[in-house]
N, C-alpha and C positions, 0 to 999 in steps of 0.2 A: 383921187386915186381910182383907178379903172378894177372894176368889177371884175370879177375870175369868172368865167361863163364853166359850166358844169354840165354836160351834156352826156350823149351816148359814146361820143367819140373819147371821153375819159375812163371810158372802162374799158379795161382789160381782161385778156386772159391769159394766163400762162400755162403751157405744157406743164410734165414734172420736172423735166430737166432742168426749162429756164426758173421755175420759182425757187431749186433747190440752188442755182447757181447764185443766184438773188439775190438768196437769205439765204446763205450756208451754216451762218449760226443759227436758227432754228432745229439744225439737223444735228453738228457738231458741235457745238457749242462755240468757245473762240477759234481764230483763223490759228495766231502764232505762227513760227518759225522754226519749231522742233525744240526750244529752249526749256519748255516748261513741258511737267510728266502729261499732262491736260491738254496742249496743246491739240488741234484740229487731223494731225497728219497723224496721231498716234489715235486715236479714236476713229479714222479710218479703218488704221488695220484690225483694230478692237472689234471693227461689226462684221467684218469678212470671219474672223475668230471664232465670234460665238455662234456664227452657224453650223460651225467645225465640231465646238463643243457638245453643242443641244444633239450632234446625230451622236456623240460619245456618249451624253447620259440617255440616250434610247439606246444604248450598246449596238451601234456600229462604228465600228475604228476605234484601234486602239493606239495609234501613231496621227501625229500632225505633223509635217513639216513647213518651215517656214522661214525663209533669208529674204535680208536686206540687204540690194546692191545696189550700188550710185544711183541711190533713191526711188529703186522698182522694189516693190514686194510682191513677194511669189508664195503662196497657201495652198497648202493639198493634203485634202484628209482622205481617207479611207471609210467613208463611210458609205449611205446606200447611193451617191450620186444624186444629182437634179432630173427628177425625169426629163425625157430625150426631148419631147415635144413641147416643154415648159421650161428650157434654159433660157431662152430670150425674154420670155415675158417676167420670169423670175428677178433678172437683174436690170428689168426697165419699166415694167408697167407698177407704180403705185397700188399699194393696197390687193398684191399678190402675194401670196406664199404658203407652207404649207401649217404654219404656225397660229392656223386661224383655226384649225381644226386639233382641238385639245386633246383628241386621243392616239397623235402624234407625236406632239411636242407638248405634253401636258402642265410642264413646269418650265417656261421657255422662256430667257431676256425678252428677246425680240417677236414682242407681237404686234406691231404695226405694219407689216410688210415695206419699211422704208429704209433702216440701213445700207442694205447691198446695192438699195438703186442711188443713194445718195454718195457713194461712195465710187459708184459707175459715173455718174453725172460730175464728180469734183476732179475726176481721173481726165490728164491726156490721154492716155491711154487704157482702156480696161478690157480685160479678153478671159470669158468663164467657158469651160471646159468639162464635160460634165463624162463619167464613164460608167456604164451601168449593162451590167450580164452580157460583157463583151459585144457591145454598141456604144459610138462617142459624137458627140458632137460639140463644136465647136462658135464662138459668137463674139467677134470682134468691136468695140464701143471705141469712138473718140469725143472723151466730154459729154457723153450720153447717147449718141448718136451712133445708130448702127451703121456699120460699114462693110462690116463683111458676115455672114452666115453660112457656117458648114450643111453640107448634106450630114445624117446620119450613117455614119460608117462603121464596119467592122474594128475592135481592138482589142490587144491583148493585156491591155495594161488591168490593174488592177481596180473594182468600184470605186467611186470617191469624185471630189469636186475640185478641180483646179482652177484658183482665179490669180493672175496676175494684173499688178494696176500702178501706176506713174503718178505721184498727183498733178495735177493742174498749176505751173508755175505762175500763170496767170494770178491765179486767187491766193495759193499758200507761198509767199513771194520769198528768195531767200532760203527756201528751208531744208533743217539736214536733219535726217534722222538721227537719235542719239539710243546705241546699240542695249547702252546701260537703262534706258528706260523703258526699250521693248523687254529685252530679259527680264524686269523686274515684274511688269505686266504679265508674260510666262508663268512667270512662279506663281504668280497668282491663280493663273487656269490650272496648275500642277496642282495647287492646294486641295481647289475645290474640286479638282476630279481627278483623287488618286487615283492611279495605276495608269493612265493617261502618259504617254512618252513626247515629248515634246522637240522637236532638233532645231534646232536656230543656229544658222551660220555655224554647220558641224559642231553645236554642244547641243547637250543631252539634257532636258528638264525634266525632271523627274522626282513626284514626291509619293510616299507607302503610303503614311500617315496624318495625312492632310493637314490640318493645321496644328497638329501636335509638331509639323516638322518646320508649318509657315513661326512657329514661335520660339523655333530653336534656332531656326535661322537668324529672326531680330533681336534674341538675348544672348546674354554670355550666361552658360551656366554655373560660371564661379559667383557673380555678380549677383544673379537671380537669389532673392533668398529663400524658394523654398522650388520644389520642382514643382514644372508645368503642369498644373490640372487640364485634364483634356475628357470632355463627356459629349457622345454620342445619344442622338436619339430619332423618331421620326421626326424629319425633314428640319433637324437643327442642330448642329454641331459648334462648341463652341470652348476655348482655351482661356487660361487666365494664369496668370505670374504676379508678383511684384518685383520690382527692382531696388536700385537706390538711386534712380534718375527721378527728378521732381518732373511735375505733371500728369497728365495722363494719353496712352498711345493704345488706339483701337483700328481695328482691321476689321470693317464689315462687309459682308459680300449678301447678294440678295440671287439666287437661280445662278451663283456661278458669275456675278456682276461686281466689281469690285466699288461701290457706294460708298465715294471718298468722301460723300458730303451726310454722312449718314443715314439717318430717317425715324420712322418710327419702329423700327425692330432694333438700332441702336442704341437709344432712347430707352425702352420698355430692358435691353441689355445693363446697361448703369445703374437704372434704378433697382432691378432685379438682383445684383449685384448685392447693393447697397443694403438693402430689407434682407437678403438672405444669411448676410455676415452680423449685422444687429440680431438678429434674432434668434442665429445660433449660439452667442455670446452672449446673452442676453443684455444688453447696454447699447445705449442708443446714441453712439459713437456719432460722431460729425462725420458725414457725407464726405467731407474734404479730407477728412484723414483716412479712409478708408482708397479713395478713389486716389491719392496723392500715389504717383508711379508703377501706379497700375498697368500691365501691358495685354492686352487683351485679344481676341478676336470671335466672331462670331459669324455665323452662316446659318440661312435658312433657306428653303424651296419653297414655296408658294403657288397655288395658282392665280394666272392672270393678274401677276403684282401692277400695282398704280406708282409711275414714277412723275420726280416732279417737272423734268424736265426731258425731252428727247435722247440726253446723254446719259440716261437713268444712272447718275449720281447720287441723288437720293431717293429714298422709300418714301414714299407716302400713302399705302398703303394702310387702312386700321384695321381690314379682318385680313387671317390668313388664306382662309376662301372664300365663297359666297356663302356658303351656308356654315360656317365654321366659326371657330372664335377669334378675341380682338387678338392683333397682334401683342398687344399687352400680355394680354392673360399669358398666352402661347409661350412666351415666354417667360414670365413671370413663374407660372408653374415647373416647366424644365427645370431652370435653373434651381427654384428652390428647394425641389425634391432633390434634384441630382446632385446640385454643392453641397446642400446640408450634409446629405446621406455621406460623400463624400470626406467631407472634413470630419463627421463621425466616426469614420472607420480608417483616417488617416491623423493621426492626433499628432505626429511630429509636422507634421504640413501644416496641422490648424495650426500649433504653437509657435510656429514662423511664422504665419501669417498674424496672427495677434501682434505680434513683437513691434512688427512693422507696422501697424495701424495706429500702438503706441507711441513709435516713437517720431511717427508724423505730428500724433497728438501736440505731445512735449515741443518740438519743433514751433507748429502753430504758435503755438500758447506763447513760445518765447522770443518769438518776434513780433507778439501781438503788439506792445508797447511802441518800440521802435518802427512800426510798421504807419502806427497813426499821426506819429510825428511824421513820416517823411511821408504821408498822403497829405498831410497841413501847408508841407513846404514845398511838396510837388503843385497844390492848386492855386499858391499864393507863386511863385513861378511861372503859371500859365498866363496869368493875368497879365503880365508885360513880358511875357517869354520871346525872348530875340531864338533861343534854341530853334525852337520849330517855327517852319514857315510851311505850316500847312496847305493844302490843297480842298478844294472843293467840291470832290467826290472822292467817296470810300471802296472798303471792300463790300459795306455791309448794303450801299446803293448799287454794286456791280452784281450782286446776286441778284437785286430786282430784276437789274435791265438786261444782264446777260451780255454787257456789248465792250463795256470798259474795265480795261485796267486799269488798279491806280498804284503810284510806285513813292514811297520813300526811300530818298537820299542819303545815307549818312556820312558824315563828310567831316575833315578834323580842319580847323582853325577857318577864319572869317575869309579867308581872300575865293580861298577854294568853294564853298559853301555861297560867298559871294557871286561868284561868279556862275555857279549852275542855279542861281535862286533867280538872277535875271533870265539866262534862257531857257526856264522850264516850262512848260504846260501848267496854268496854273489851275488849270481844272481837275488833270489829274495824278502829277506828279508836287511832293512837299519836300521839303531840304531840313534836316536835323543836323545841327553844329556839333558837335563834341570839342571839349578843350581839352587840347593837350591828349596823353594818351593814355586811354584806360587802365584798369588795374586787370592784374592777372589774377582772377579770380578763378582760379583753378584749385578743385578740393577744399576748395571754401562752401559755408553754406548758405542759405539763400538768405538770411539777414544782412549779409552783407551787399546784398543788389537795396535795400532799404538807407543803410546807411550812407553807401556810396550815392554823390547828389548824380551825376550822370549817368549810373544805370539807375536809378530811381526815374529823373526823367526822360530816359529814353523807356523806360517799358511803359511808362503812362502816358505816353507821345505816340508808341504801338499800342494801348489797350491791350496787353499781355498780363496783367498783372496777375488774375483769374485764373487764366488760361488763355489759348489761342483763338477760341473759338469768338470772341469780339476783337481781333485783329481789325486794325484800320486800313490796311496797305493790301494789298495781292503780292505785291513784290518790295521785299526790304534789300537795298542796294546797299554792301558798302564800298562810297567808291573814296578812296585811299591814291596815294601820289605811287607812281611806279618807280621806286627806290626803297632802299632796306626801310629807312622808319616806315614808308607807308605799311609797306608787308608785315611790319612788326605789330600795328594799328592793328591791321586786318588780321591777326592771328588771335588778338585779345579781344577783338571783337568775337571772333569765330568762338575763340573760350567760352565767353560770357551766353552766347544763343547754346551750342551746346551744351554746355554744363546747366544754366537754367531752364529753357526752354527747347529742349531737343526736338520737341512736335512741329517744332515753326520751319525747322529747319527738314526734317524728313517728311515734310508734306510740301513740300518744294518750296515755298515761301521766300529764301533764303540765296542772292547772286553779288557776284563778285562786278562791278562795272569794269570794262575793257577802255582804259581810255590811250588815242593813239600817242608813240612813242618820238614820231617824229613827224616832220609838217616839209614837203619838199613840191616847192613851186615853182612858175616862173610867170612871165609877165600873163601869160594867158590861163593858166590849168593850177589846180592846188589840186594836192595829195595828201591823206593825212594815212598814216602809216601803223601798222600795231606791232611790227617785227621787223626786223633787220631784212629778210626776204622780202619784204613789200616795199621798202626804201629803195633794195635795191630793185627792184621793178619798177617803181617808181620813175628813179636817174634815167632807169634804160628807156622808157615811155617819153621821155620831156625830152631827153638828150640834151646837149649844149651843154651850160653849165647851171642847173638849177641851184636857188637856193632853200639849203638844210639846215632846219631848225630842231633842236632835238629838246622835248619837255620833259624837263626835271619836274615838274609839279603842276598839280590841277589848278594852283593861282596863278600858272604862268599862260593857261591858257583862256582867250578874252571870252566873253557871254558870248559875244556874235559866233565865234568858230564850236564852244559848246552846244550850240543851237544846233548843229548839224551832229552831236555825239550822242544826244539824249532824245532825237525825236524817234523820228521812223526808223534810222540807221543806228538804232544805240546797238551796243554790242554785251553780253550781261553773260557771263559763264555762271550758269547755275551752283548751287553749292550741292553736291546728292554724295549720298552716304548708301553703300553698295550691300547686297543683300547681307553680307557676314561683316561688318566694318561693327564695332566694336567703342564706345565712344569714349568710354573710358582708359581703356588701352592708348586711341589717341593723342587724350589730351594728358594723358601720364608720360611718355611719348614726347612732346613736344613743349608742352609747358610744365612738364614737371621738375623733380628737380635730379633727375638722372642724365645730368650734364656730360657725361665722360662718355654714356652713350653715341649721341648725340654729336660729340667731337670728334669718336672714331668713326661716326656715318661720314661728317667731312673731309674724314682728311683721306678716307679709301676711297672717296667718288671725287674730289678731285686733284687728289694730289699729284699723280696719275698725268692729266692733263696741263698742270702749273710745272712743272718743276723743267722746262727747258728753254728758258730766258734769264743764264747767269745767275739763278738761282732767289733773285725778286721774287720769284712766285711761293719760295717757300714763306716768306714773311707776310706773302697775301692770306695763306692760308693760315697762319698763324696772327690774321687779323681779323681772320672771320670766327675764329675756335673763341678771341675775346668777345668778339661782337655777340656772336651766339650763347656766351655764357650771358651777358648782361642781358639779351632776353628772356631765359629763364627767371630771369629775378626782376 
């Protein structure tokens, strides 16, 4: 074997552009497609954002505007502008900005001076615009590279920053923006900075009362059993409810950053929590029954926070400033002055909240028995479990390295499950069988995900049983046959993550696989098709007379043609539940047992449609009124 020779000639250097083009996940984290809330092209717009924000909370500008159009984003705040003679270097040279200087931006996400240029660098196109005491100037970027530079000229327009940008279809391949996850990103800047006007795509975002309103948005106040506690203080604001959803749902944000992956002011948030509700009841209740459907959120400002990674997801920060104290305490003292005091001077609030701490307790306690049995029978199942054909990288290896997804399958009957277990990735895609098709466990309680052997093993297959937070997978697929039983699969599946685990599902976790509907070739070219509009694009592309295969079921389709469904080209429609969606409403809704509903939804949307082919189509419709009642039960 010949020796690697190691010289001068092996070293490099790179500009900022080319290292950011490089390693784009160092900056953004994953590439993606626009499918997932996280994905690369929406943390894009997230860094052009918070520079909009930081001049809001120095009070300048009180409007942001901001549209998505066949994949351009366009940003323009009203704040003091870029100085004239520092727009270029602002959005190109590394380790510039005004954010270095604390008595500017004292409480600032972005103090590395590298989002706007990374963001410049991953853009075809990017073009900052800067307008300040009626002078403007202008500065044209392609993929980093300057192209064009305005003189400084006279304008009328209003102070403020305009940046518009393309991504780079080169790197972010594929991708579409998805309008419901920039909105939802929105609301989040609305929260933390009330009074803040927001426009996207002509709507209006706008919240008074900051996360008093982010938590009326994610609960139903019928549901909720006691009203939103919401307490104000220096540099920490923070909301709490319980529900009747199992688990627990937090919303933390750190300077205005929504920190999906928590941190340590999260953290220092649960426990604080926890010791404050003990203490004022004096009983030293389990941590679990207290914390069981909890909906929470929390906000604090900081200087110079420490995050753990470039896409400051999480806090890791332990004092609140340098000379100040831990984030622990910081919290720890807030809350336990402010809830105690609180639940003291509101006693029908505390008595709801007791009730519910209770009868989590009861709950626990009564599935303890049943609980250990089906943990005896879930690890004596693993031992020769055909179910799972796991994979060889997790989620909890994807936090190390930053670089990989990993996806479970869930799949009903052998052939199907067969067939995507040969052409999977086996590094970081795993296949889970179900037999036959779930139960409708709607309005049931979570003793029965124990008893049941298939939701028993499939949440010890995801490491859900706890909670979310030791999930195995990044992304749980179910991929289901495209005909009524599969949909009916995939609705009880849909029950079962909602109804138990809604966190898995509203923290994006949770897609539907797209698999194609028809396969139309000829001696030279294959197609594989998702709609009846791509068949017929298809026919018209081949011409002659192709032939058309139409797949009733995911057993009908072979490993090899799966190979090309689930690799680079898979197709995965997210499952996302929209800021006022309602979960219980839902699944009352759909799998309840308000069937007559339900029948009159069918027969006014399509009866309409059916009824002018001799009258056949009334008996269709009167075969789906049956079909739809046997799914309710």
């Amino acid at each position: 074997m010949s020796e690697i020779k190691y010289t001068e000639d092996n070293i490099r250097s790179l500009d900022w552009k080319e290292h950011i083009r490089l390693r784009p996940g160092m900056y953004i984290g994953k590439l993606g497609d626009g499918s997932a809330q996280d994905d690369g092209i929406y943390v894009l717009i997230k860094e052009i954002i918070d520079n909009s924000i930081d001049e809001f909370v120095m009070g300048h500008g009180k409007e942001l505007l901001i549209e998505v159009v066949d994949g351009e984003v366009h940003v323009r705040d009203y704040g003091r502008g870029i100085p004239l003679g520092k727009v270029v270097d602002c959005v190109s040279k590394i380790n510039t900005g005004g954010k270095y200087d604390s008595k500017a931006f004292k409480k600032s996400v972005g103090l590395n001076g590298v989002g706007t240029k990374a963001v410049n660098a991953l853009s075809d196109e990017f073009t900052v615009q800067a307008v300040r005491d009626g002078k403007t100037k202008t500065a044209l970027f392609e993929r980093g590279e300057l192209v064009k530079e305005s003189r400084i000229v006279n304008s009328k327009e209003a102070n403020g920053t305009i940046i518009k940008f393309r991504p780079d279809q080169s790197i972010f391949k594929k991708y579409k923006f998805r309008s419901e996850y920039i909105e939802n990103q929105l609301w989040n800047y609305a929260y933390l900075n009330a009074g803040l006007k927001l426009r996207f795509n002509k709507k209006v975002i706008y919240s008074r009362d900051g996360l008093l309103d982010l938590l009326k948005n994610k609960t139903n106040a019928e549901t909720n059993r006691y009203p939103i506690i919401h307490l104000i203080g220096d540099d920490i604001e923070i909301a709490i409810t319980h529900a009747n959803q199992y688990g627990e749902e937090y919303y933390s944000f750190v300077n205005g950053q929504n920190t999906t992956q928590g941190g340590t002011h999260l953290a220092a948030y649960r426990e604080s929590i926890v010791r404050t509700i003990r203490d004022h009841f004096g009983k030293n209740y389990d941590a679990r029954d207290i914390q069981t459907s909890i909906i929470g959120a929390i906000s604090v400002r900081v200087e110079e926070p420490v995050f753990e990674s470039q896409t400051k997801t999480k806090l890791g920060s332990q004092n609140v400033a340098p000379e100040g104290a831990t984030m622990r305490s910081f919290v720890l003292d807030f809350v336990k002055k402010e809830l105690d005091n609180f639940l003291h001077r509101n006693q029908d609030t505390a008595k709801a909240l007791l009730k519910r701490i209770q009868q989590s307790e009861r709950e626990r306690k009564e599935i303890a028995g049943v609980k250990k049995l089906a943990n005896e029978r879930a690890k004596k199942a693993n031992l020769h479990n055909k179910k799972l054909r796991d994979c060889r990288i997790h989620l909890n290896d994807k936090k190390k390295d930053g670089t990989l997804d990993s996806t479970i399958f869930i799949t009903e009957g052998d052939s199907a499950s067969g067939s995507i277990t040969k052409a999977r990735n086996v590094q970081t895609q795993a296949v889970f069988s179900l037999r036959g098709k779930p139960l409708n466990c709607y309005n049931m309680t979570k003793k029965i995900v124990y008893q049941n052997e298939e939701f028993n093993l499939l949440q010890h297959a995801l490491n859900i049983e706890d909670g979310i937070d030791g999930l195995r997978y990044n992304r749980v697929v179910i991929a289901t046959d495209a005909d009524v039983d599969g949909m009916h699969i995939r609705l009880l599946l849909l029950t079962f993550f909602l109804q138990f685990f809604p966190d898995l599902v509203k923290q994006g976790h949770l897609y539907i696989l797209e698999t194609p509907l028809f396969r139309v070739r000829d001696k030279k070219k294959t197609f594989y098709c998702y709609s009846e509009a791509e068949k017929m694009e298809a026919i018209e592309q081949l011409r002659g007379k192709p032939e058309i295969t139409r797949f009733k079921g995911l057993g009908e389709i072979s490993p090899d043609e799966f190979g090309g469904f689930i690799g680079d080209n898979i197709r995965l429609e997210p499952v996302y539940l929209s800021q006022n969606t309602d979960i219980n409403d839902i699944l009352s809704y759909y799998m309840g047992k308000n069937t007559p509903e339900r029948q009159r939804f069918i027969i006014d949307n399509l009866k309409v449609e059916l009824l002018d082919v001799d009258g056949e189509d009334v008996d269709l419709v009167e075969d789906m009124i049956e079909e739809e009642t046997v799914l309710a039960t």
